[in-house]
PANU-930183 format. One record per residue: x, y, z of N, C-alpha, C, CB in turn; residue number from 1. Coordinates in Angstrom, 2 decimals, m for minus. Glycine has a CB too. Example, Ala and Ser with C-alpha at 12.3 -4.5 7.8 and 13.67 -1.06 7.14 Angstrom:
BEGIN
npx->13.19 npy->m5.69 npz->7.80 capx->12.30 capy->m4.50 capz->7.80 cpx->13.20 cpy->m3.30 cpz->7.80 cbpx->11.31 cbpy->m4.47 cbpz->9.05 resi->1 $
npx->12.85 npy->m2.25 npz->7.08 capx->13.67 capy->m1.06 capz->7.14 cpx->12.90 cpy->0.03 cpz->7.87 cbpx->14.08 cbpy->m0.60 cbpz->5.72 resi->2 $
//
This chain:
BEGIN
npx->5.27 npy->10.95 npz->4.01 capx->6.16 capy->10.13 capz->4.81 cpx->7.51 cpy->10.82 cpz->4.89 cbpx->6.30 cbpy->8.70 cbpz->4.21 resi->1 $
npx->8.24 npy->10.46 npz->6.05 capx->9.79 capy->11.23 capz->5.97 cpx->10.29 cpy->10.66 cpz->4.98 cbpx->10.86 cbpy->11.10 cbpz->7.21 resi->2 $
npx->11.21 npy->11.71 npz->4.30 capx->12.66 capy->11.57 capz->3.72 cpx->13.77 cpy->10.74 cpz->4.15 cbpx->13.19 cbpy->12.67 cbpz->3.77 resi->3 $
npx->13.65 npy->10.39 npz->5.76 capx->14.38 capy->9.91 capz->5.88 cpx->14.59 cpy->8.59 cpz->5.81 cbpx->14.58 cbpy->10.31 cbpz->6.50 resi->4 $
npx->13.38 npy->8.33 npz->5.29 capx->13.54 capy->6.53 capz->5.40 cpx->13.86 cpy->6.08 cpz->3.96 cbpx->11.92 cbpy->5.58 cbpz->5.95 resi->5 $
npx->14.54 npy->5.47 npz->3.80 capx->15.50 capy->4.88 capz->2.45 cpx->15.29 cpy->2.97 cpz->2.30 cbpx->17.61 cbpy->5.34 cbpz->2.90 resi->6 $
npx->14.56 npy->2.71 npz->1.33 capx->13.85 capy->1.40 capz->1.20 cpx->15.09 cpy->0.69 cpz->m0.08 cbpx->11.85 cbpy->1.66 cbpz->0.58 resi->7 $
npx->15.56 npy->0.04 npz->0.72 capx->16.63 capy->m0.69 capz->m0.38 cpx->16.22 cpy->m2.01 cpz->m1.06 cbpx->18.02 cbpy->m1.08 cbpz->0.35 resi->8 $
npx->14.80 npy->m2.79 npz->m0.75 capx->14.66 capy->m3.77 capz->m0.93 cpx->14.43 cpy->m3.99 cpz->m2.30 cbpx->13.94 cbpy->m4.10 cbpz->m0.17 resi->9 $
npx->14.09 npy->m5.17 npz->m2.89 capx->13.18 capy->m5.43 capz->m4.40 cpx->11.96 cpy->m4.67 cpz->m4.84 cbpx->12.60 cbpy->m6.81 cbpz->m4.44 resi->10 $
npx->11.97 npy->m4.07 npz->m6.14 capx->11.04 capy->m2.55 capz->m6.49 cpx->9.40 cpy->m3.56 cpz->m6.53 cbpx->11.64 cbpy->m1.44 cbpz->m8.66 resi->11 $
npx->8.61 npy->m2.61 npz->m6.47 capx->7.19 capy->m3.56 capz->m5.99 cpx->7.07 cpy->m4.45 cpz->m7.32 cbpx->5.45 cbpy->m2.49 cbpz->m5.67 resi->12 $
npx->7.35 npy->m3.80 npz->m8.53 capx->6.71 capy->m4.71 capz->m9.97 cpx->7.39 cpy->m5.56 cpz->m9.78 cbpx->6.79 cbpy->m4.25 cbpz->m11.58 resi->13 $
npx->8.84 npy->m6.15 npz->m9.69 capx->9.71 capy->m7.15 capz->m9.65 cpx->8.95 cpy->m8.51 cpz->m8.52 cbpx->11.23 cbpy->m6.39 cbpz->m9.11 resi->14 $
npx->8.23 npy->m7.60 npz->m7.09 capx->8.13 capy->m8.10 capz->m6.51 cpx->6.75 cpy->m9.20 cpz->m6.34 cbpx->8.50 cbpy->m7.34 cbpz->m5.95 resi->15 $
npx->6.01 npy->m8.12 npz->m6.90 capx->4.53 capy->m8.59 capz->m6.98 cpx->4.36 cpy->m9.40 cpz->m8.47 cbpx->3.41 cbpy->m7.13 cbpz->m6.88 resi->16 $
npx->5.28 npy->m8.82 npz->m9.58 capx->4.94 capy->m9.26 capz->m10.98 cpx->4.25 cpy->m11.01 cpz->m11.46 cbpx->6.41 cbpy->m9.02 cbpz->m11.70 resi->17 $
npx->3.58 npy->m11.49 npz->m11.79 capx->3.29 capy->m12.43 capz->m11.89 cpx->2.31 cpy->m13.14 cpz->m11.08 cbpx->4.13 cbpy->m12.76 cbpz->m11.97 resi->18 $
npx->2.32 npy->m12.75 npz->m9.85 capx->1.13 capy->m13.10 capz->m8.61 cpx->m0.61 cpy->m13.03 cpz->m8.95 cbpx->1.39 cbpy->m11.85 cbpz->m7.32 resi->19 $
npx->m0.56 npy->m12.33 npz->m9.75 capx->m1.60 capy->m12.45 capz->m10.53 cpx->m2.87 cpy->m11.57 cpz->m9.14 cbpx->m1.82 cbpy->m14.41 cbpz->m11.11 resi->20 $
npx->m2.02 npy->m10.49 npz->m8.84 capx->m3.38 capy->m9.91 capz->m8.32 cpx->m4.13 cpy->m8.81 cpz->m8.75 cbpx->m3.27 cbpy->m9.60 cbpz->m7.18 resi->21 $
npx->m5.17 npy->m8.95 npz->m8.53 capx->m6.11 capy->m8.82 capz->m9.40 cpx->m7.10 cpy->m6.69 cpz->m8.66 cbpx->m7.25 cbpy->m10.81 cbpz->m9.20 resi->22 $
npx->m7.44 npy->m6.24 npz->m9.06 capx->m8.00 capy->m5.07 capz->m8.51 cpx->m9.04 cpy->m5.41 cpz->m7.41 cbpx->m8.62 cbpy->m4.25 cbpz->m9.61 resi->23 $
npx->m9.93 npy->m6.47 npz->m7.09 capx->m10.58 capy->m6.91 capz->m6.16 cpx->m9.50 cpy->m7.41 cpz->m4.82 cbpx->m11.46 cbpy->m7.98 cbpz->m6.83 resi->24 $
npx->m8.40 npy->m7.76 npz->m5.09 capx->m7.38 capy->m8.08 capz->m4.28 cpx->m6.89 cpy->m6.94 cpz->m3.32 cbpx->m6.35 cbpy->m8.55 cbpz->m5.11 resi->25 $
npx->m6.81 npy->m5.90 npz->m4.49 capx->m5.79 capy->m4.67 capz->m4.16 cpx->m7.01 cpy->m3.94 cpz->m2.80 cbpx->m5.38 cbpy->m3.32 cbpz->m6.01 resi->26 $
npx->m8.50 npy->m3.92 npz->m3.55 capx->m9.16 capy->m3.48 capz->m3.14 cpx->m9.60 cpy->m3.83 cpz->m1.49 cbpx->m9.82 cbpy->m3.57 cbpz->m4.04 resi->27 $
npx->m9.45 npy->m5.24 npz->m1.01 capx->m9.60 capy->m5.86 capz->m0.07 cpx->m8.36 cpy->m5.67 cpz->0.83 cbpx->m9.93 cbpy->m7.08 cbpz->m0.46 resi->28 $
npx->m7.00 npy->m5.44 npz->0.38 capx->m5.74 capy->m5.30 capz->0.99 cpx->m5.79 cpy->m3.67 cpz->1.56 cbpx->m4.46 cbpy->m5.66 cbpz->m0.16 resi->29 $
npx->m6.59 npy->m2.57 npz->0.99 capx->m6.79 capy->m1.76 capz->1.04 cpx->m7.63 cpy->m1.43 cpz->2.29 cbpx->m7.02 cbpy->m1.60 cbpz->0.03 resi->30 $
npx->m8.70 npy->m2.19 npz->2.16 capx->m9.99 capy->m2.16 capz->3.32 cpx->m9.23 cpy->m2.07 cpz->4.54 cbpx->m11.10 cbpy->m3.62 cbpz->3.40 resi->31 $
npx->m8.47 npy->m3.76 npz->4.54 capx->m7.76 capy->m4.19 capz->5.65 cpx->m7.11 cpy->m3.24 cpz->6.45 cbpx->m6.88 cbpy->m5.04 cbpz->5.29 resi->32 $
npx->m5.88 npy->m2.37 npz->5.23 capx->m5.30 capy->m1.59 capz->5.75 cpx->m6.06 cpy->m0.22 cpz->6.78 cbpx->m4.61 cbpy->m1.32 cbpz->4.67 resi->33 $
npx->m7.31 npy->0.20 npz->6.23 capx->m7.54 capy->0.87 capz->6.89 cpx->m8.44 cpy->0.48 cpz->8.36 cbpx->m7.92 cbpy->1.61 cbpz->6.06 resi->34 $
npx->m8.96 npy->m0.58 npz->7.96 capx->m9.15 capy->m0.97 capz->9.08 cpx->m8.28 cpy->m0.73 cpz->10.00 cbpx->m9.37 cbpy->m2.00 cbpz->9.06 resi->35 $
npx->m7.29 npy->m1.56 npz->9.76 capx->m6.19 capy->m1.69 capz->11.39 cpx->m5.90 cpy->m0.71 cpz->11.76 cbpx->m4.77 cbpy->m2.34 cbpz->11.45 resi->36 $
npx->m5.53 npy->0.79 npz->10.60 capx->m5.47 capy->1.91 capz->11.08 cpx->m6.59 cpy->2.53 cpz->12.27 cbpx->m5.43 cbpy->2.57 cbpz->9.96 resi->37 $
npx->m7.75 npy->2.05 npz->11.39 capx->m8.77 capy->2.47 capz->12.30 cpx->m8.33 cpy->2.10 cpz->13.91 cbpx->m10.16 cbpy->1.71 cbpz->11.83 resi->38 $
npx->m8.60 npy->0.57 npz->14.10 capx->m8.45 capy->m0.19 capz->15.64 cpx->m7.53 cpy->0.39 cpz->15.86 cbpx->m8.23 cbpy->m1.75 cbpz->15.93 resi->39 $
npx->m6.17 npy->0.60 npz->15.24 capx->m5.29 capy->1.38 capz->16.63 cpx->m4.89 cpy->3.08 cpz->16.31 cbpx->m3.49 cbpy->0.42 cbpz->16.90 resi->40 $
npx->m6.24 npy->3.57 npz->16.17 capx->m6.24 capy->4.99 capz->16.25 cpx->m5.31 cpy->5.93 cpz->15.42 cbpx->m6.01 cbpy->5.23 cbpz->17.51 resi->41 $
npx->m4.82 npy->5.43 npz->14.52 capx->m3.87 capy->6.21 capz->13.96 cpx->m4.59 cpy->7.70 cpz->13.61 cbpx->m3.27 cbpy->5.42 cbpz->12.66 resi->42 $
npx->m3.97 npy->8.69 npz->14.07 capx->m4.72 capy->9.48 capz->13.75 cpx->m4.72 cpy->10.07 cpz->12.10 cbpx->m4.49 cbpy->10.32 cbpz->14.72 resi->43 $
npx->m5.99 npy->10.79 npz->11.80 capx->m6.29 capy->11.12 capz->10.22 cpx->m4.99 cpy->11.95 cpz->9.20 cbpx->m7.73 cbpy->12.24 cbpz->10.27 resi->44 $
npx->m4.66 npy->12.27 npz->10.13 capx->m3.35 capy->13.11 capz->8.97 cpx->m2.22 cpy->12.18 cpz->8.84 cbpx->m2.54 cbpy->14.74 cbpz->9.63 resi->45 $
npx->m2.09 npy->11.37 npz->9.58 capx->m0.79 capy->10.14 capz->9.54 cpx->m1.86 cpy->9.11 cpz->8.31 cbpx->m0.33 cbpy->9.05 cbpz->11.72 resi->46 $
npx->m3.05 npy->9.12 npz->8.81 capx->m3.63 capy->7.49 capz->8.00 cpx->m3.63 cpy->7.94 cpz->6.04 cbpx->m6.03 cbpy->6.99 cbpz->8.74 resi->47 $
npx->m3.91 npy->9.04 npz->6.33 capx->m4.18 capy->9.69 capz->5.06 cpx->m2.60 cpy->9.98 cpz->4.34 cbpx->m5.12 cbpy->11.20 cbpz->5.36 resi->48 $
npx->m1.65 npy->10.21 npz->5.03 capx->m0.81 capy->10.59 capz->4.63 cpx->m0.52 cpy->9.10 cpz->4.13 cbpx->m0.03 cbpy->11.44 cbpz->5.47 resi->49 $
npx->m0.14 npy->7.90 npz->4.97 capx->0.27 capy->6.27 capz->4.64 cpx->m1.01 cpy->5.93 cpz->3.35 cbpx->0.04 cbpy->4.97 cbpz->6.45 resi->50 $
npx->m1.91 npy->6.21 npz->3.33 capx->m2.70 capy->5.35 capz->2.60 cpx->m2.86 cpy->6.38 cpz->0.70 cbpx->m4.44 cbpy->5.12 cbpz->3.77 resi->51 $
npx->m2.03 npy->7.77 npz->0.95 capx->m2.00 capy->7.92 capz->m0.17 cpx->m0.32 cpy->7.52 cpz->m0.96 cbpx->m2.56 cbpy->9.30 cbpz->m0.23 resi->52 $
npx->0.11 npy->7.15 npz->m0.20 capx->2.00 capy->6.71 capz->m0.43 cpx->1.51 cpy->4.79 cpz->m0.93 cbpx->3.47 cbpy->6.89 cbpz->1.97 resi->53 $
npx->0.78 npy->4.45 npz->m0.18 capx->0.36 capy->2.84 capz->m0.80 cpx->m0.26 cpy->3.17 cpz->m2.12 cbpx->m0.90 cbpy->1.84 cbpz->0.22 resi->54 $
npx->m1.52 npy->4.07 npz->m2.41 capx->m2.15 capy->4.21 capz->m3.81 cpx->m1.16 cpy->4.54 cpz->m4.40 cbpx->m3.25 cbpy->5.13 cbpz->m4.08 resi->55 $
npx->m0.17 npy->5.17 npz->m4.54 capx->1.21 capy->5.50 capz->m5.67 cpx->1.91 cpy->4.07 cpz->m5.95 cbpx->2.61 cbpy->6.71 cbpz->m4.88 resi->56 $
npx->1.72 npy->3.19 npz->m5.32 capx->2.13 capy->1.45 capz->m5.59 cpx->1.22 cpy->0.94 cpz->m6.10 cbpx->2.41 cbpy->0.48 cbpz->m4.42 resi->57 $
npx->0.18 npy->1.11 npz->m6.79 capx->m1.09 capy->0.49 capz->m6.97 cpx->m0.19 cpy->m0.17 cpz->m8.35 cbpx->m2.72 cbpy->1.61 cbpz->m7.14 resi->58 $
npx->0.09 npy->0.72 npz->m9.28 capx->0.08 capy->0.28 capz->m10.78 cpx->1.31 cpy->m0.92 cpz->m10.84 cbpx->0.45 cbpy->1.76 cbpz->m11.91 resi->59 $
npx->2.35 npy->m0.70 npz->m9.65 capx->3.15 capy->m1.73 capz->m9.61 cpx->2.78 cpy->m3.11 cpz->m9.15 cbpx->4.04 cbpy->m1.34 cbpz->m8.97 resi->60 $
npx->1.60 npy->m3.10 npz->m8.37 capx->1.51 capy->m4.32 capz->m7.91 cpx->0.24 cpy->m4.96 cpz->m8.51 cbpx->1.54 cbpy->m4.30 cbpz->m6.46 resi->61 $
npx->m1.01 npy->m4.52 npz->m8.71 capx->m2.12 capy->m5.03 capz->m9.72 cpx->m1.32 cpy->m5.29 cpz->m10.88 cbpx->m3.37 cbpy->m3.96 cbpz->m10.07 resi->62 $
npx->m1.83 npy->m6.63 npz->m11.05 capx->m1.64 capy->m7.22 capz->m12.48 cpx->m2.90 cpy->m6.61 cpz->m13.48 cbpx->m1.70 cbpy->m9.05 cbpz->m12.40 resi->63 $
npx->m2.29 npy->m6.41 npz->m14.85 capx->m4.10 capy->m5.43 capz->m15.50 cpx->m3.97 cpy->m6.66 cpz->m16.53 cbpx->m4.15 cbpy->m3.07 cbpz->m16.53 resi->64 $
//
């Protein structure tokens, strides 16, 4: 993803902490995501590039 984008909001553990989701959750939010990529064509070096920047959020947002 660019450098240039600068995310000031609440860090994911703060955000997700307590929600209680679960790895079957993550796993289904995951599907989704690529789905939609799929329907609107994103092409493979953009989808791959977004969907390995979400797996680096995994440990913040699954509750273990």
């Amino acid at each position: 993803m660019s450098d240039d984008f600068l995310y000031t909001g609440r860090d994911m553990k703060a955000t997700h902490g307590g929600l209680g989701i679960t790895e079957d959750d993550w796993n289904a939010a995951a599907a989704h995501l690529v789905e939609s990529l799929d329907k609107f064509k994103v092409p493979k070096t953009e989808k791959d590039e977004l969907v390995a920047f979400v797996m680096t959020l995994k440990k913040d947002i699954v509750d273990k």
